[in-house]
C-alpha positions as CSV (number, residue, x, y, z in Angstrom):
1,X,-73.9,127.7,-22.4
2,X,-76.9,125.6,-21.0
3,X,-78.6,126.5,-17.6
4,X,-76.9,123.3,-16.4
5,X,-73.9,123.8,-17.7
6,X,-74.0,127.2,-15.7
7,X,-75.2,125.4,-13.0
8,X,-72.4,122.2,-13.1
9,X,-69.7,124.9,-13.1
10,X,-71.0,127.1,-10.6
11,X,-70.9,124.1,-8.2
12,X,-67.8,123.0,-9.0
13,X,-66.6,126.5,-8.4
14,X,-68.4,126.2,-5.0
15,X,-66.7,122.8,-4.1
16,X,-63.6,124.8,-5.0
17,X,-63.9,127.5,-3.0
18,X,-65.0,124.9,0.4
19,X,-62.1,123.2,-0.6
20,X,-59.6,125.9,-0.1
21,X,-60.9,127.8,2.6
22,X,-61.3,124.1,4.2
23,X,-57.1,124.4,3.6
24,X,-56.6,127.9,4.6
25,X,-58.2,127.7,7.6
26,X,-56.4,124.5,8.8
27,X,-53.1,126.0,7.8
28,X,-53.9,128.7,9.6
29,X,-55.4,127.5,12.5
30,X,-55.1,124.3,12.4
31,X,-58.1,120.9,11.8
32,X,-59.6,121.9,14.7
33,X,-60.9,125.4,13.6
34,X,-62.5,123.7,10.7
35,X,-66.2,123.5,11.8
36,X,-69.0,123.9,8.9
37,X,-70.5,126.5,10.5
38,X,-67.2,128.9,10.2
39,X,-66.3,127.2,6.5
40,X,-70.0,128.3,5.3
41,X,-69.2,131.3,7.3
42,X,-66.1,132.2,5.1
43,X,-67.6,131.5,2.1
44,X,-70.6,133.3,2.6
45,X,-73.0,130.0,2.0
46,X,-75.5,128.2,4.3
47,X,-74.7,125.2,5.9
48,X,-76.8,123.4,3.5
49,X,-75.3,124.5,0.6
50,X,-71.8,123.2,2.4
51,X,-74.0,119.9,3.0
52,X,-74.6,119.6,-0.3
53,X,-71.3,119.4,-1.7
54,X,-69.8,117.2,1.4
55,X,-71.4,115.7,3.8
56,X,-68.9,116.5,6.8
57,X,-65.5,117.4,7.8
58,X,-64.1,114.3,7.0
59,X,-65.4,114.0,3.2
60,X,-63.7,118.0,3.4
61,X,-60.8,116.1,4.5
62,X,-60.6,113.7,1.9
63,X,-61.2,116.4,-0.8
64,X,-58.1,118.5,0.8
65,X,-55.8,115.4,1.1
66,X,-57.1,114.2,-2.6
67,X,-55.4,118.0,-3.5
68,X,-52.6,118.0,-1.4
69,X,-51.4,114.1,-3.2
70,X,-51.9,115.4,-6.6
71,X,-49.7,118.6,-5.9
72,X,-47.2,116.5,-3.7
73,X,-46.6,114.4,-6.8
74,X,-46.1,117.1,-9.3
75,X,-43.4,118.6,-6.7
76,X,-41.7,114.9,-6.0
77,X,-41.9,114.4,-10.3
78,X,-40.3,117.9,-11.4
79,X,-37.3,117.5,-8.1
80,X,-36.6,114.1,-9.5
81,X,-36.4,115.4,-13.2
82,X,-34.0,117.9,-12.7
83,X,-31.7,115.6,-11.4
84,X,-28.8,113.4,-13.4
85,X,-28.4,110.3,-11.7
86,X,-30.4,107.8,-9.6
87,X,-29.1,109.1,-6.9
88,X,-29.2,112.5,-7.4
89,X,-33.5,111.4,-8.4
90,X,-33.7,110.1,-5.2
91,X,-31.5,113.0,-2.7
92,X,-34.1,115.4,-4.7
93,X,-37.5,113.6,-4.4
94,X,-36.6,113.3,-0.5
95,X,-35.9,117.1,-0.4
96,X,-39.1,118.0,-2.3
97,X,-41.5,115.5,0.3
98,X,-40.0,116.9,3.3
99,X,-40.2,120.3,1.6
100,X,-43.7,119.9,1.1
101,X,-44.2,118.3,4.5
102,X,-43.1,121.4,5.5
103,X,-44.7,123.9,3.8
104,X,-48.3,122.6,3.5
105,X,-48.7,120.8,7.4
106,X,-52.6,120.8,7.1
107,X,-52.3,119.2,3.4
108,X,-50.2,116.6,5.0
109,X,-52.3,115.4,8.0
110,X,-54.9,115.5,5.6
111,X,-53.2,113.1,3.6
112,X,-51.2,111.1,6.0
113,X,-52.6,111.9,9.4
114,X,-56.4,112.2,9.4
115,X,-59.4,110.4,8.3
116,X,-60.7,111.7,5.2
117,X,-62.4,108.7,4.6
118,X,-59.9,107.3,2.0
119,X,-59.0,104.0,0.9
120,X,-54.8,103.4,1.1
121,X,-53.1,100.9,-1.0
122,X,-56.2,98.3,-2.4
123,X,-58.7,98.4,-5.5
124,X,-60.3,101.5,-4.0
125,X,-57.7,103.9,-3.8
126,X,-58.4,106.7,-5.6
127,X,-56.3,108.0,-8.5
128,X,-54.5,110.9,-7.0
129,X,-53.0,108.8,-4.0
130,X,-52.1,106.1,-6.5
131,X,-50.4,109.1,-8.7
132,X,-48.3,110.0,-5.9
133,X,-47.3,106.8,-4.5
134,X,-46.6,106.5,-8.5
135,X,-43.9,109.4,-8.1
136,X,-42.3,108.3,-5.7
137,X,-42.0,104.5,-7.4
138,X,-40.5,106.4,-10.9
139,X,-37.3,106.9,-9.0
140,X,-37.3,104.6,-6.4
141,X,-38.0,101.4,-7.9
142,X,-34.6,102.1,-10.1
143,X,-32.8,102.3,-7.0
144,X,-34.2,99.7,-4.7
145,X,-31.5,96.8,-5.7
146,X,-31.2,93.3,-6.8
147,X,-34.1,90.9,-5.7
148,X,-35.5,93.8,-3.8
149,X,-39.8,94.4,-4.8
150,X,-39.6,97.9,-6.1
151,X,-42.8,98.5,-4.7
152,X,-41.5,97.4,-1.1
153,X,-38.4,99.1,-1.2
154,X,-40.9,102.2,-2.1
155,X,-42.8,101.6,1.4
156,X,-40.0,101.7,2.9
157,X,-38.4,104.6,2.1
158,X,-42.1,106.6,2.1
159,X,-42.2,105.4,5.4
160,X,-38.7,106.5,6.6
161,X,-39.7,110.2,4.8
162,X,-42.5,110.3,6.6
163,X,-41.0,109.6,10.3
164,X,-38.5,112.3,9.1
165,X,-41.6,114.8,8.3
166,X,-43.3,113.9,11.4
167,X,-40.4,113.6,13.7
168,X,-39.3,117.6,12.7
169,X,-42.4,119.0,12.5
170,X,-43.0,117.7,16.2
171,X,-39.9,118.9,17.1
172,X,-38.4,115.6,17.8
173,X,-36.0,116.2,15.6
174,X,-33.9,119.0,15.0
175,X,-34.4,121.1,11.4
176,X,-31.1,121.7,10.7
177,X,-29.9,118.6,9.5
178,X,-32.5,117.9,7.6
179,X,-29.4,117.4,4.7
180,X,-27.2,114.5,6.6
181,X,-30.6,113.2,7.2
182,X,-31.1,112.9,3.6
183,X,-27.8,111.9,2.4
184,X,-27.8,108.9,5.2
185,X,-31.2,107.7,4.2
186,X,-30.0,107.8,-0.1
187,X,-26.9,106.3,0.9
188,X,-27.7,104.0,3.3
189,X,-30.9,102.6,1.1
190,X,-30.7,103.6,-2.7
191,X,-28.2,100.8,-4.3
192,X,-26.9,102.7,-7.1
């Protein structure tokens, strides 16, 4: 191995390691308590060093919220596989988002919440956010109806998800019926 092929991986290791103590912390503690001065802290780096991977909290966002899509859709993707029927696709991939929601609430301001500095829905977008809007499409789009834009219908239900997530997680809605939720929103949108 080269000295910069040492040195490529070692700063990828280091971006990383920001990367996920960025995540811990704000799972932890929440966005907040994610300064550069305690990340560099916890990972036992200068401030400089942090500065040179990101140039702020924000970019530390994106990164986190670039992670969090890519895992997101890998969840929504193996729900909807082991499922039989379009229906079925769609009752799971709505448990596995609001499972995820749940689980990972720093992730998901990260990715729905906060600015981290990434483009949504144009030319721009980067890969990962496409991917999941992508998994969510592969079972939606079969279910959205006659004369109904796949794509739309997609929004739509995303968006309803999402209100469910953020409705909970607030406390604005109660957790225990998460389930009727879900079965209204398949039966009441999915055409299958």
């Amino acid at each position: 191995m080269s000295v910069q092929e040492r040195k490529q991986r070692e700063r990828a290791e280091r971006e990383r390691l920001i990367v996920a103590t960025a995540r811990e912390l704000a799972e932890q503690q929440g966005w907040d308590a994610v300064t550069t001065r305690r990340l560099a802290e916890r990972i036992e780096y200068s401030q400089p060093v942090l500065y040179s991977h990101f140039r702020g909290k924000r970019e530390i966002i994106g990164a986190v919220a670039l992670e969090g899509a890519a895992e997101m859709a890998v969840a929504v993707r193996a729900a909807a596989s082991s499922a039989n029927s379009p229906r079925e696709r769609v009752a799971a991939l709505a448990r596995a988002y609001l499972d995820f929601a749940a689980r990972n609430p720093a992730v998901y301001d990260a990715l729905f919440q906060l600015d981290g500095g990434l483009a949504f829905a144009n030319e721009d977008t980067p890969e990962p956010l496409k991917d999941a809007f992508a998994a969510l499409l592969e079972s939606l789009g079969e279910v959205a109806g006659d004369g109904v834009h796949p794509g739309l219908f997609t929004e739509t239900f995303w968006a309803s998800l999402h209100g469910l997530a953020t409705l909970t997680r607030a406390g604005r809605l109660p957790p225990e019926y998460i389930e009727p939720r879900v079965k209204l929103l398949v039966d009441r949108l999915a055409i299958v």
